[in-house]
BAZA-575295 format. One record per atom (N, C-alpha, C): residue in one letter; atom name; z, x negated, y negated. Coordinates in steps of 0.02 Angstrom, whole numbers, plus 32768, in hexadecimal, padded with zeros to 4 digits. Atoms other than C-alpha are relative to their C-alpha. Example, Ala and Ser with C-alpha at 12.3 -4.5 7.8 and 13.67 -1.06 7.14 Angstrom:
<nudrens>
(nudren 'A' 'N' (8000 7FD3 803B)) (nudren 'A' 'CA' (8186 7D99 80E1)) (nudren 'A' 'C' (8000 7FD3 7FC4)) (nudren 'S' 'N' (7FFD 802A 803B)) (nudren 'S' 'CA' (8165 7D54 8035)) (nudren 'S' 'C' (8025 8027 7FC9)) 
</nudrens>
This chain:
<nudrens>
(nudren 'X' 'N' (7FCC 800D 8030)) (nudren 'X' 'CA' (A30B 93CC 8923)) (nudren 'X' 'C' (8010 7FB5 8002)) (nudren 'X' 'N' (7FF4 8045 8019)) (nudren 'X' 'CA' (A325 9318 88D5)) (nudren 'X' 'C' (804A 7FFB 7FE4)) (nudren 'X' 'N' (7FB6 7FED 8024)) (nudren 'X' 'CA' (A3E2 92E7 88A4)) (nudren 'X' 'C' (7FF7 7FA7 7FEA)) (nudren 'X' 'N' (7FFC 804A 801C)) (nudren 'X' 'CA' (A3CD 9240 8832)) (nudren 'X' 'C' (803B 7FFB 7FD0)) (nudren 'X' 'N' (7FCD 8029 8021)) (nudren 'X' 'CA' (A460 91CA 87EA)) (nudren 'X' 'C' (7FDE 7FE1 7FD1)) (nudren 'X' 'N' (8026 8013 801F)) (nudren 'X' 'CA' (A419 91B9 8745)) (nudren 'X' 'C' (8033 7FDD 7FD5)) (nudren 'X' 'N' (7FE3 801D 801F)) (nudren 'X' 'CA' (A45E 911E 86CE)) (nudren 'X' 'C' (7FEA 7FFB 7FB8)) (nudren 'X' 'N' (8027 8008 8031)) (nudren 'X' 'CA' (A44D 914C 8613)) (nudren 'X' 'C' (8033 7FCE 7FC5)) (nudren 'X' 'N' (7FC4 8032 802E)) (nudren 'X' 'CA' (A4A0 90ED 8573)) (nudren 'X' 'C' (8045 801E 8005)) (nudren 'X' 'N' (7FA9 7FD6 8001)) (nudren 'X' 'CA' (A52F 9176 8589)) (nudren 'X' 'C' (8009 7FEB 803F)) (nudren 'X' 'N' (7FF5 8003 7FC6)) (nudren 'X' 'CA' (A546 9149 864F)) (nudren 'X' 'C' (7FEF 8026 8038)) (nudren 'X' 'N' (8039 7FD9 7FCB)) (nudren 'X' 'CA' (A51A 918E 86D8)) (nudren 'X' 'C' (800E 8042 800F)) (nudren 'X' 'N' (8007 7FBD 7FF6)) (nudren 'X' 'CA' (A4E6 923F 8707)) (nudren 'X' 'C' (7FDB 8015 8035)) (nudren 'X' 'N' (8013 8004 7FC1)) (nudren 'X' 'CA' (A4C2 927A 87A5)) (nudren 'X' 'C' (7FDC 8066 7FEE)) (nudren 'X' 'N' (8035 7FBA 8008)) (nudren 'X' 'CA' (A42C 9313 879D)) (nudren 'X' 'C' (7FE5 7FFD 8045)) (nudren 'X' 'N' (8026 7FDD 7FD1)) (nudren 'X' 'CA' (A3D7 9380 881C)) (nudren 'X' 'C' (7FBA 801F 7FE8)) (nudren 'X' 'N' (803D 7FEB 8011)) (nudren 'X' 'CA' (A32A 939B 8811)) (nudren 'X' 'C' (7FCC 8022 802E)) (nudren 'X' 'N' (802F 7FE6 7FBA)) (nudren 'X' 'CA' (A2A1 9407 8861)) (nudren 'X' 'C' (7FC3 7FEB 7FEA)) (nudren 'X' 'N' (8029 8038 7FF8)) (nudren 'X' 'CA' (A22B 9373 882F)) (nudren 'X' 'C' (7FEC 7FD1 8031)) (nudren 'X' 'N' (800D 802D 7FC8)) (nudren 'X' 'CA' (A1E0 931D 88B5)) (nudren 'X' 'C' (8014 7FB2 7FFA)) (nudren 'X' 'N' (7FF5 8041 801B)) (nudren 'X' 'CA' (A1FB 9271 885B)) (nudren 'X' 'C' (802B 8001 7FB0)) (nudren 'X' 'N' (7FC1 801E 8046)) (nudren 'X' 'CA' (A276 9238 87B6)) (nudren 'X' 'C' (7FBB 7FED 7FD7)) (nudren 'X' 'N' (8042 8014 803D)) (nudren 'X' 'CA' (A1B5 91FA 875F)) (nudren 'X' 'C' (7FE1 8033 8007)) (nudren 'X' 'N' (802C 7FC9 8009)) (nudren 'X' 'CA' (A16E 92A4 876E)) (nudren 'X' 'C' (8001 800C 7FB8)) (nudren 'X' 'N' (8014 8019 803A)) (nudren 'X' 'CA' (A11B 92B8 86C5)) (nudren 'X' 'C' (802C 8040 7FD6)) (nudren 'X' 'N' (7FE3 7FB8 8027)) (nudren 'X' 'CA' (A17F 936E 86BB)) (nudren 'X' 'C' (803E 7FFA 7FFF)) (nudren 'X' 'N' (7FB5 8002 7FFD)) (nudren 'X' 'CA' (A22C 9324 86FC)) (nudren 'X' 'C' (8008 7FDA 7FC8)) (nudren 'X' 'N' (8008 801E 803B)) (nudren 'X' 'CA' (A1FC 92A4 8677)) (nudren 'X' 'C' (8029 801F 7FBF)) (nudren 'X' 'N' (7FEC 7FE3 804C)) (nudren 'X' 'CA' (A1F9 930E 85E2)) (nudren 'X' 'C' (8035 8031 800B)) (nudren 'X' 'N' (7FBA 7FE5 8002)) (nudren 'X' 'CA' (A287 9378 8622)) (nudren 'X' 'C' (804A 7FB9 7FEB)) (nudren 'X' 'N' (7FE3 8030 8014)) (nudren 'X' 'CA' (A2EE 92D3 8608)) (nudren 'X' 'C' (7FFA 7FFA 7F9E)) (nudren 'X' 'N' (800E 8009 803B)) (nudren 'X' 'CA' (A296 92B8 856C)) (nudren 'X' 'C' (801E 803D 7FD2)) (nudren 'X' 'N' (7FE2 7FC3 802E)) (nudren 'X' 'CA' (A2D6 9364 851C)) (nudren 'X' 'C' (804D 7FF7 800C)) (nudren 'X' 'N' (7FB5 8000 7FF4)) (nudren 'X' 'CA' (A382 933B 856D)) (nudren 'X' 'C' (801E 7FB5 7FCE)) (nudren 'X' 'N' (7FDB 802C 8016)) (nudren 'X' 'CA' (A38A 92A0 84FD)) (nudren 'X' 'C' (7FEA 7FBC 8025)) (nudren 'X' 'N' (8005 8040 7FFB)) (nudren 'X' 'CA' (A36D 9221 856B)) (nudren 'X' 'C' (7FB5 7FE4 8017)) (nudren 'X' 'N' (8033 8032 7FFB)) (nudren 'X' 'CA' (A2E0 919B 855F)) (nudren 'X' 'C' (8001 7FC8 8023)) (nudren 'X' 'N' (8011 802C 7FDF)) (nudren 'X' 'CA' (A305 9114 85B4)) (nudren 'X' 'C' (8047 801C 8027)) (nudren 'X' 'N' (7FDB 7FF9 7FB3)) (nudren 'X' 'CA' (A36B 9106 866A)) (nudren 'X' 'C' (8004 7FCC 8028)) (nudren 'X' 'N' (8011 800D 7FB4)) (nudren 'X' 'CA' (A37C 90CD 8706)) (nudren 'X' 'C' (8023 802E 802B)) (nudren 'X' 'N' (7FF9 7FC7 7FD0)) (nudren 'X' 'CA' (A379 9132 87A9)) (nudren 'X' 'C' (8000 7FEC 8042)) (nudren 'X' 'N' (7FF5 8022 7FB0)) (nudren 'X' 'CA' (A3A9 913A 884F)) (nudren 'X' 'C' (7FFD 803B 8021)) (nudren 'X' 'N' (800A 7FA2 7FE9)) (nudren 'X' 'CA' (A384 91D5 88BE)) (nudren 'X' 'C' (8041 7FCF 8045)) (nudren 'X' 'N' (7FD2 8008 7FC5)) (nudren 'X' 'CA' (A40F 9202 893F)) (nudren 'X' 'C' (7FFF 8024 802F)) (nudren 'X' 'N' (8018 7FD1 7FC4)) (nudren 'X' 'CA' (A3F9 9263 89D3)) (nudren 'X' 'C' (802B 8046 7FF0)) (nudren 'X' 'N' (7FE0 7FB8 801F)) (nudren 'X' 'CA' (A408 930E 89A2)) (nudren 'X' 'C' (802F 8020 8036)) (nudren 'X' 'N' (7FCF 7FF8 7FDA)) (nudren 'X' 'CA' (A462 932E 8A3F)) (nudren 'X' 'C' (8049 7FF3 800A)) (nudren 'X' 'N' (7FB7 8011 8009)) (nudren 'X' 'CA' (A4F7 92C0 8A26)) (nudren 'X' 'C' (8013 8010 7FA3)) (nudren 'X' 'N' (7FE6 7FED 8033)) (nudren 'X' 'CA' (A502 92FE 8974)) (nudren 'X' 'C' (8019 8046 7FF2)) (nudren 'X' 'N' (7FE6 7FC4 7FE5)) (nudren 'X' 'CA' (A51C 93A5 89AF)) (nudren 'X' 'C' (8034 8005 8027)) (nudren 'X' 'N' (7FBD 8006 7FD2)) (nudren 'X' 'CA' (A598 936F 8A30)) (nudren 'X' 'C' (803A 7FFA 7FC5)) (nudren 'X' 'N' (7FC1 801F 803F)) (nudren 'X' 'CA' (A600 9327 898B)) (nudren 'X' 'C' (8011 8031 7FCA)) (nudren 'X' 'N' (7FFD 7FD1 8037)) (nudren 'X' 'CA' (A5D8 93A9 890F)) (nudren 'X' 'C' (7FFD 8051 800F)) (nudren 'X' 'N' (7FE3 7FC0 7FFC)) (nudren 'X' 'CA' (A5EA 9444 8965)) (nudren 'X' 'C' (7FCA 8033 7FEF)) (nudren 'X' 'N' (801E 7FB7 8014)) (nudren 'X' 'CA' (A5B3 94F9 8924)) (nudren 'X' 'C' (7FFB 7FDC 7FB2)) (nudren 'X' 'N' (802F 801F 8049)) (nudren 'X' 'CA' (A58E 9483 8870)) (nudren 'X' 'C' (7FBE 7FFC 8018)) (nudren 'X' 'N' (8059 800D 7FE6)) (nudren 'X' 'CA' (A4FC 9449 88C7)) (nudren 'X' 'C' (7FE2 804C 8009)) (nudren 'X' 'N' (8021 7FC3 7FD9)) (nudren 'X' 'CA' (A4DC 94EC 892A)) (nudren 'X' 'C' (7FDC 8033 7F9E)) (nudren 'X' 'N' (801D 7FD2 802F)) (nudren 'X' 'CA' (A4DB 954F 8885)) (nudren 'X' 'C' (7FCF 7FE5 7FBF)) (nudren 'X' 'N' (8034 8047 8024)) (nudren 'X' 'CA' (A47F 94B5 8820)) (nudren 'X' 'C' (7FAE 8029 8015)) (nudren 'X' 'N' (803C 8003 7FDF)) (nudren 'X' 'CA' (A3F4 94C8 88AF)) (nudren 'X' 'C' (7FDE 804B 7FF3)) (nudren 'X' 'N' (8012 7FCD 8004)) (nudren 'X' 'CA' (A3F1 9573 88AE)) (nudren 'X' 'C' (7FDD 802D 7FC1)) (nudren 'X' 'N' (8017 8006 803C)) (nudren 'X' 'CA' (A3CA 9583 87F4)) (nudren 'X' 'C' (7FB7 7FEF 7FFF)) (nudren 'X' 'N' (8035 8037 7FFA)) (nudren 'X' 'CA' (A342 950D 8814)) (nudren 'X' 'C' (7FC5 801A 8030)) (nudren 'X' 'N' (8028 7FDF 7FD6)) (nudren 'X' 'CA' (A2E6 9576 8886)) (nudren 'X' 'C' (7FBC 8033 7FE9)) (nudren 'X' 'N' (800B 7FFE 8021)) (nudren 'X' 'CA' (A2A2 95D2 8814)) (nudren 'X' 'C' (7FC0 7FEF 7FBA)) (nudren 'X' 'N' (803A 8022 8034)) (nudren 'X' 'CA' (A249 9561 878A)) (nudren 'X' 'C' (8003 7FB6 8000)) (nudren 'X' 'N' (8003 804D 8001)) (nudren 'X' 'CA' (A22C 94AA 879E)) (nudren 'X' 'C' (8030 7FED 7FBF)) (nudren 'X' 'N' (7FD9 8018 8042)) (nudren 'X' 'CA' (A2C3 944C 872C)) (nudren 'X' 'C' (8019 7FC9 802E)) (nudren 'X' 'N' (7FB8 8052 7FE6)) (nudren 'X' 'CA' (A34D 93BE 873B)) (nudren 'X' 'C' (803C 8037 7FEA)) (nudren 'X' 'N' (7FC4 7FDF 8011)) (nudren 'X' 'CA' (A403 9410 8730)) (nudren 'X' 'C' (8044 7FAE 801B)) (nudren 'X' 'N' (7FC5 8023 7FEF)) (nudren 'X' 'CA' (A494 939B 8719)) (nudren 'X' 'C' (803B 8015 802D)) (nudren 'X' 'N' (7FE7 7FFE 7FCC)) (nudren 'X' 'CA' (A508 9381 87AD)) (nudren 'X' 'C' (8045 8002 7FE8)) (nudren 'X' 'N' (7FC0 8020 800E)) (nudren 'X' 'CA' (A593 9321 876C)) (nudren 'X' 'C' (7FE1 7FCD 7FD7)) (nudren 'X' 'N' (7FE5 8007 8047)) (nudren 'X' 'CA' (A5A1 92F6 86AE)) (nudren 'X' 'C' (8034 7FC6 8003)) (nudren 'X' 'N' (7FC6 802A 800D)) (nudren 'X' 'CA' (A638 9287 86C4)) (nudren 'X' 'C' (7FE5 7FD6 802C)) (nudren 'X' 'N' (8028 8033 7FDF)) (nudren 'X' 'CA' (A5EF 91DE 86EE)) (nudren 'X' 'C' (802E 7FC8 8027)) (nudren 'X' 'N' (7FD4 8037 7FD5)) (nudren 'X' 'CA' (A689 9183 873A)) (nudren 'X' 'C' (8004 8024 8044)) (nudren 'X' 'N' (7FFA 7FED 7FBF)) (nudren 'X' 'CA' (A69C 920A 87C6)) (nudren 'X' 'C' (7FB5 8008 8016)) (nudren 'X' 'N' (804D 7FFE 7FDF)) (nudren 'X' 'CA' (A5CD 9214 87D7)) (nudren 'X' 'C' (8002 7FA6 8021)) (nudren 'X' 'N' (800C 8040 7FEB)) (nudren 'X' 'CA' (A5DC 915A 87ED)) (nudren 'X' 'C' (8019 7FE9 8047)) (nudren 'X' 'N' (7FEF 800E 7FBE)) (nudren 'X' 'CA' (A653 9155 8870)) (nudren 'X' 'C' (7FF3 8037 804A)) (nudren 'X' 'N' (800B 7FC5 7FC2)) (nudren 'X' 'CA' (A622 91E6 88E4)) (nudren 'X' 'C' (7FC1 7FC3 8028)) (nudren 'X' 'N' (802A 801F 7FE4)) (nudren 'X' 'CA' (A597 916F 8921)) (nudren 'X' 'C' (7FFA 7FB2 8006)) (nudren 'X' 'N' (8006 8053 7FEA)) (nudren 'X' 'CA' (A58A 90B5 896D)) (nudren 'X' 'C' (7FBF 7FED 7FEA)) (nudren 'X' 'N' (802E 8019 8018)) (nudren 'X' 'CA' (A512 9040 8936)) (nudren 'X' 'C' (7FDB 800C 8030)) (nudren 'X' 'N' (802A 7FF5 7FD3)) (nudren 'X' 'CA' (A4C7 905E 89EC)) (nudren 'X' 'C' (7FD9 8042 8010)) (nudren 'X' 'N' (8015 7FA2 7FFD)) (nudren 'X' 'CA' (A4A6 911C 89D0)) (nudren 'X' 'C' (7FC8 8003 7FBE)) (nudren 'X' 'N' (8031 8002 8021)) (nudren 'X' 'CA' (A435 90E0 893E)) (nudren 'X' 'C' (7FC1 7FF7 8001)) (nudren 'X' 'N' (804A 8022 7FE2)) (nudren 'X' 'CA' (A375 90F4 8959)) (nudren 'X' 'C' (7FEB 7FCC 7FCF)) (nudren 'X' 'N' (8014 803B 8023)) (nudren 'X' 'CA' (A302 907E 88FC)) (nudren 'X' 'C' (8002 8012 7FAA)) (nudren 'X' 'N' (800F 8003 8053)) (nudren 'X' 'CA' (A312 9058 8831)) (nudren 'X' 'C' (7FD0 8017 7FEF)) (nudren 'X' 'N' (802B 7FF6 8042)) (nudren 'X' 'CA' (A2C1 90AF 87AA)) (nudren 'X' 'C' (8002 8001 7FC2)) (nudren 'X' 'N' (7FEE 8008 8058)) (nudren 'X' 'CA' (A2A6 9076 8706)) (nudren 'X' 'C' (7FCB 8031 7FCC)) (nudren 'X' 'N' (8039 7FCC 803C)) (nudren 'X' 'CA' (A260 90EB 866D)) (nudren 'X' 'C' (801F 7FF6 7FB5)) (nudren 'X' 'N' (7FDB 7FF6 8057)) (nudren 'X' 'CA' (A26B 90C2 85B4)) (nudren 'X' 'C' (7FAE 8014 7FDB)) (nudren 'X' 'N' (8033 7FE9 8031)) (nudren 'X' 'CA' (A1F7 910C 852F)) (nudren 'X' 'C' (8010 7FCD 7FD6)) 
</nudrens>
């Protein structure tokens, strides 16, 4: 399980994925049907996003078990923004079509 801080023109959105990587060509086009084309991304340790988010995550993940997808975490991009320090951010990813 992957939990990326994704930055789109609406702000940021924090998803859980049972994608090994944010450029997988299938988490890709799950983005792509959700609307968004271009980004940037930041994976966060799915561990401390579970510490923060509780039985959201748990029942997120658990969904996800299932059939390979992305499921939004947290929609509201001022409290996705602050649940995490710039130091809890892994490395940048950029994606625009």
């Amino acid at each position: 399980m992957k939990t990326f801080l994704v930055f789109t023109g609406t702000g940021p959105v924090l998803f859980l994925s049972s994608f090994d990587a944010i450029d997988d060509p299938r988490a890709l086009e799950k983005f792509r049907d959700k609307g968004i084309t271009k980004f940037i991304a930041y994976e966060v340790d799915a561990n401390v996003a579970r510490q923060r988010y509780g039985l959201r995550f748990d029942r997120n993940a658990a969904d996800l078990e299932d059939a390979p997808d992305i499921r939004v975490l947290d929609y509201d991009g001022s409290h996705a923004f602050r649940q995490f320090s710039f130091s809890e951010l892994g490395r940048e990813y950029r994606h625009e079509e």
